[in-house]
C-alpha positions in Angstrom: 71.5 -27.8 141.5 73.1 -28.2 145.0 73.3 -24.8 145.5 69.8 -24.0 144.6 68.9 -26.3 147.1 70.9 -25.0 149.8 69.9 -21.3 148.7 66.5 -22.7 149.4 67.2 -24.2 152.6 68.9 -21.1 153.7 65.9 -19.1 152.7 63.6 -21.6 154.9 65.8 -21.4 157.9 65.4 -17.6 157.6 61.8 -17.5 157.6 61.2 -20.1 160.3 63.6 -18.4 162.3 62.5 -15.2 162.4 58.9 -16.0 162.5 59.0 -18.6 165.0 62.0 -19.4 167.1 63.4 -16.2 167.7 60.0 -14.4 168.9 59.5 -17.7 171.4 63.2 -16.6 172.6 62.3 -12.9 173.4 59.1 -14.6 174.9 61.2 -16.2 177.3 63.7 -14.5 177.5 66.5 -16.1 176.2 67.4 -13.8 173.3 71.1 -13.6 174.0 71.2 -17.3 173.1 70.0 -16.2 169.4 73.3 -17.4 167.7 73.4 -20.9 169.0 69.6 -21.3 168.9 70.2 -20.4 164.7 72.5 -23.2 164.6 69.7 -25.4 166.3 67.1 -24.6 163.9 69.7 -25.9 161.0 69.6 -29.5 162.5 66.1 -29.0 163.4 65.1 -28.5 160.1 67.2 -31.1 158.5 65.6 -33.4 160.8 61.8 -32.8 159.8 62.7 -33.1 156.2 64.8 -36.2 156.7 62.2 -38.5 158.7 59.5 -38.1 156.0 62.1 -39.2 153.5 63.6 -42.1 155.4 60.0 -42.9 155.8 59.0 -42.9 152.4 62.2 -44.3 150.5 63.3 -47.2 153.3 60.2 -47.6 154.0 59.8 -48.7 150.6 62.8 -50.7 150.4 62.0 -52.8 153.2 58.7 -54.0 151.7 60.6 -54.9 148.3 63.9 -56.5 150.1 62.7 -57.8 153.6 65.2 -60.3 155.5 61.9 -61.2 157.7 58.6 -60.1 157.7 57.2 -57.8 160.9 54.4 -56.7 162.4 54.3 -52.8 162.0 52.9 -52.5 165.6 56.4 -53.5 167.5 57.9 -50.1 165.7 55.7 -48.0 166.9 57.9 -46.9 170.2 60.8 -46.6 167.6 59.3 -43.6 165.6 59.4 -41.7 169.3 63.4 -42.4 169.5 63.9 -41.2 165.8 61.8 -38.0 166.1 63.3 -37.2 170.0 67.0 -37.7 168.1 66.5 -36.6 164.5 65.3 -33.3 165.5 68.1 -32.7 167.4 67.1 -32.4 170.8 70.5 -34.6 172.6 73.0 -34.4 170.2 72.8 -30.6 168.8 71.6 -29.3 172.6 74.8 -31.1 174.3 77.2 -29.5 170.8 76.4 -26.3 171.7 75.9 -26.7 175.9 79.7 -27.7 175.7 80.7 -24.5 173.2 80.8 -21.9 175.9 82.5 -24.7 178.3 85.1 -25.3 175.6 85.3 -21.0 174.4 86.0 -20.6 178.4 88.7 -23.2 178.3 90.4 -21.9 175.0 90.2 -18.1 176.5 91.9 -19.1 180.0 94.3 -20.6 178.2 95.5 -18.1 175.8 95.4 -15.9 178.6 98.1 -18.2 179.7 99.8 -18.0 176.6 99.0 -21.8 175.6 97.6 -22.0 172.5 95.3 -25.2 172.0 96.5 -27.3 169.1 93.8 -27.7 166.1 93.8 -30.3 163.1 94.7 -27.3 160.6 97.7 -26.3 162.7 98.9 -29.8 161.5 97.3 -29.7 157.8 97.4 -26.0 156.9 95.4 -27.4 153.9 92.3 -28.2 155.7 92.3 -24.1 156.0 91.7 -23.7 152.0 89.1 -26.5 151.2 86.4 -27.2 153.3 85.6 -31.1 151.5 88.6 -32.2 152.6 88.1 -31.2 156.4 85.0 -32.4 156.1 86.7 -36.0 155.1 89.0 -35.9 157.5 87.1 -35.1 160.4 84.0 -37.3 159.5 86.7 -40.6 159.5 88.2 -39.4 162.7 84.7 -39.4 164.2 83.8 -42.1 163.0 87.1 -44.0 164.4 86.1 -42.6 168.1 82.1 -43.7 167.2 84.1 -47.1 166.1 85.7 -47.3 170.4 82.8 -45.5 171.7 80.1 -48.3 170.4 82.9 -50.7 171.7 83.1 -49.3 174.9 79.2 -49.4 174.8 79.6 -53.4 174.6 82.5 -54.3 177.1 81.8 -51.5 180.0 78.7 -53.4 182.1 77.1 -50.2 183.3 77.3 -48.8 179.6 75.7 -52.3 178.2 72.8 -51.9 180.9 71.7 -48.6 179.1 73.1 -49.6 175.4 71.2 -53.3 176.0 67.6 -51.2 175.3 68.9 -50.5 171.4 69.7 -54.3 170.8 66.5 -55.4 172.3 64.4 -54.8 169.3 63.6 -57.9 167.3 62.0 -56.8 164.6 64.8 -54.4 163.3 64.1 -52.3 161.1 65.5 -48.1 160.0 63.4 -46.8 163.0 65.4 -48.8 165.4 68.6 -47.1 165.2 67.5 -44.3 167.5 66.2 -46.9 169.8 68.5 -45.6 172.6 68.0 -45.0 176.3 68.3 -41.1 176.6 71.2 -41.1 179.4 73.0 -43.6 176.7 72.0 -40.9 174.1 73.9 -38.3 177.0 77.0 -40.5 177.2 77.5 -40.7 173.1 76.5 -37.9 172.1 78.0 -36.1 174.4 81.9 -37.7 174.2 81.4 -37.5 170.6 80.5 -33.4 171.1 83.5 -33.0 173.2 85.7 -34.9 170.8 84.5 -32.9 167.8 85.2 -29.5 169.7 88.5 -30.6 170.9 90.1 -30.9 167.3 88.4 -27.7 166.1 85.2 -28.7 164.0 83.2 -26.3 162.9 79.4 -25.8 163.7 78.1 -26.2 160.0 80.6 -28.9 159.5 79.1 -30.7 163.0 75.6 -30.9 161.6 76.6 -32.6 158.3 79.0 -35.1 159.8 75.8 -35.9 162.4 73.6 -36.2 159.3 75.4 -38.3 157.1 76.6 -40.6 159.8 72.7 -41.4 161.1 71.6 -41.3 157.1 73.8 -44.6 156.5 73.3 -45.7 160.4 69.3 -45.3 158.9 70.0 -47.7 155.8 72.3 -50.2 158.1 69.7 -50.7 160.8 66.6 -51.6 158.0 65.1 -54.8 157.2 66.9 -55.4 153.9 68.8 -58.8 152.7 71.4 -56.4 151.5 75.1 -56.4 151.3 77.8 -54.2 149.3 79.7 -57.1 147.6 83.0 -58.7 147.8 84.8 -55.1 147.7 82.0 -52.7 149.1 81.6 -54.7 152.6 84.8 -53.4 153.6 84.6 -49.8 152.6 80.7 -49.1 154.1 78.3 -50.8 156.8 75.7 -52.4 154.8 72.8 -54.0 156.2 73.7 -57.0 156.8 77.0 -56.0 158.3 74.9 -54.2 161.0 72.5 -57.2 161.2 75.1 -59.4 162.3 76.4 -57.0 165.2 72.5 -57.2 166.2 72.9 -61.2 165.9 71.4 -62.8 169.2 74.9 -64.6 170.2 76.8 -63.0 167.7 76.9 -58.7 167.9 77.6 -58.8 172.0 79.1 -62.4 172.4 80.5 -64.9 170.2 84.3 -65.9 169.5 85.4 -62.2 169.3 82.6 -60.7 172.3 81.0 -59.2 169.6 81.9 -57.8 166.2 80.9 -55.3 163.6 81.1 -52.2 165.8 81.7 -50.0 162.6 79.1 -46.9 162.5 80.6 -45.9 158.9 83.4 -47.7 157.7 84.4 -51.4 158.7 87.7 -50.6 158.2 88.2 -50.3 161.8 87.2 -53.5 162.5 89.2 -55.0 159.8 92.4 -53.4 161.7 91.0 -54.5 164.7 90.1 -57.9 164.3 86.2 -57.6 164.7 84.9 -57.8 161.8 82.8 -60.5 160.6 82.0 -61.0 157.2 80.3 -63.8 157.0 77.1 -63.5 154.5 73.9 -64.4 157.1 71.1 -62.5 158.9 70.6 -64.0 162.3 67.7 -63.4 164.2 67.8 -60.3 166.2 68.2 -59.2 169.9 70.1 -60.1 173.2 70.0 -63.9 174.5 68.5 -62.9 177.8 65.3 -62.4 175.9 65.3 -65.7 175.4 65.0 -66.8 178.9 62.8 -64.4 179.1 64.2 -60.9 180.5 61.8 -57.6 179.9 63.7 -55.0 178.1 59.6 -52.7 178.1 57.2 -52.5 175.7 56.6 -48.1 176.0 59.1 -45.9 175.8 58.6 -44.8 179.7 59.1 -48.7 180.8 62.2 -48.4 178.5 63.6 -45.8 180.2 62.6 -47.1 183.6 63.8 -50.7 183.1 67.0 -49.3 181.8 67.8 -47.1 184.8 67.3 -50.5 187.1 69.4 -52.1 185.2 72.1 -49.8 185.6 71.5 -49.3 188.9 72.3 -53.1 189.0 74.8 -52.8 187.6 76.1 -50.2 189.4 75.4 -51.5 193.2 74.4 -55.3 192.3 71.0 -57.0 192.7 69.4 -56.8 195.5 
């Protein structure tokens, strides 16, 4: 069955390819970027498949499990975030921006005779089964998302961009792409750089990307979920993700903020973040509650973000 699928999918990407990426490349002439631009269409693809679906099935699930109800009208700039991110347009653009950067690197330095260490140089394993490199390098991500998201939280100037994802109240799936687009640089792009440092590969790059924001998805929705005694500790649920939303709670608190976890809470656990406690605050950051404008639109988003960070930056004037 899975490989009928992917057969399928393969077929797709072939067709929509050749019939309408590649003949807008030689159009503008950018056909010597053909191999990357393949790669592209991959996450692309996934993308347009996977909204619908997230749509349809958590979509669902938030109308039979809701922690509060909403007003559908407060997502609306959401669905712009998930399509700009989902399709690929930051994180896939910066992955493959940074691949000739990193092939340069690798090249000058063999030239040098320095050969740059990879993960399979240390497990020769990883070599013969691609499932368990895939493991690996999906929880080694996801222990630099785990400092990343942290560093997101404690550095001021990264807060004053990261501030636009916590300021939705009404959480729900679409609100984990919520994300001011130089924030979406910064991640994105140290996670890129990070994943071409120990050697992942391409195809193995868009999965880890699509089952991290698939359970990032399902963390982020509007459900009075958890995992159980056992299963809080060994995936974010929602309502471990609520709580790092928690106005007073996710970026204050006793601990200045917990649950930082994209995937696996274990990180917090070792770390002394996590917070286990079975509630779902309200959402949102306490400034709002005096008032503070985090924008309606996604252009006043983006706007009142780079203010912020330029106050950040240089102070208030």
């Amino acid at each position: 069955m899975f490989e009928w699928i992917a057969n399928q999918f393969a077929a797709l990407q072939a067709v929509f390819f050749q019939g309408v990426v590649l003949p807008a490349m030689h159009a503008a002439g950018l056909s010597r970027y053909a191999e990357l631009a393949f790669g592209a269409t991959e996450f692309f693809l996934i993308g347009a498949i996977e909204i619908p679906l997230l749509a349809l099935v958590l979509g669902a699930m938030e109308k039979w499990w809701p922690v509060e109800a909403q007003n559908p009208a407060e997502k609306r700039v959401d669905v712009i975030y998930t399509v700009l991110q989902r399709l690929g347009f930051v994180p896939l653009a910066l992955f493959f921006l940074l691949t000739p950067l990193i092939d340069s690197l690798d090249a000058w330095l063999r030239l040098h005779d320095i050969i740059p260490w990879k993960l399979e140089d240390a497990i020769p394993a990883l070599n013969d089964s691609p499932w368990l490199s895939f493991a690996l390098y999906l929880v080694i991500l996801d222990f630099v998302s785990y400092w990343l998201h942290r560093w997101q939280h404690r550095l001021d100037f990264w807060w004053s961009l990261h501030s636009l994802h916590h300021s939705q109240r009404s959480m729900g799936f679409w609100a984990d792409d919520r994300n001011h687009l130089l924030d979406d640089v910064l991640m994105d792009g140290a996670f890129a750089l990070v994943a071409l440092l120990i050697g992942v590969p391409p195809g193995q790059f868009v999965m880890i990307v699509v089952a991290s924001r698939v359970v990032e998805s399902l963390s982020h929705a509007n459900l009075r979920w958890h995992f159980g005694r056992v299963g809080e500790y060994l995936l974010v649920s929602p309502r471990f993700h609520r709580m790092h939303h928690g106005v007073g709670v996710g970026h204050e608190g006793a601990l200045q903020g917990c649950n930082f976890a994209v995937l696996f809470p274990i990180w917090d656990v070792i770390y002394r973040t996590g917070n286990f406690e079975l509630a779902y605050p309200q959402t949102g950051i306490r400034d709002q509650l005096d008032g503070r404008n985090y924008g309606a639109g996604f252009w006043e988003q983006q706007w009142l973000g780079l203010r912020r960070l330029g106050s950040s930056i240089f102070g208030k004037a």
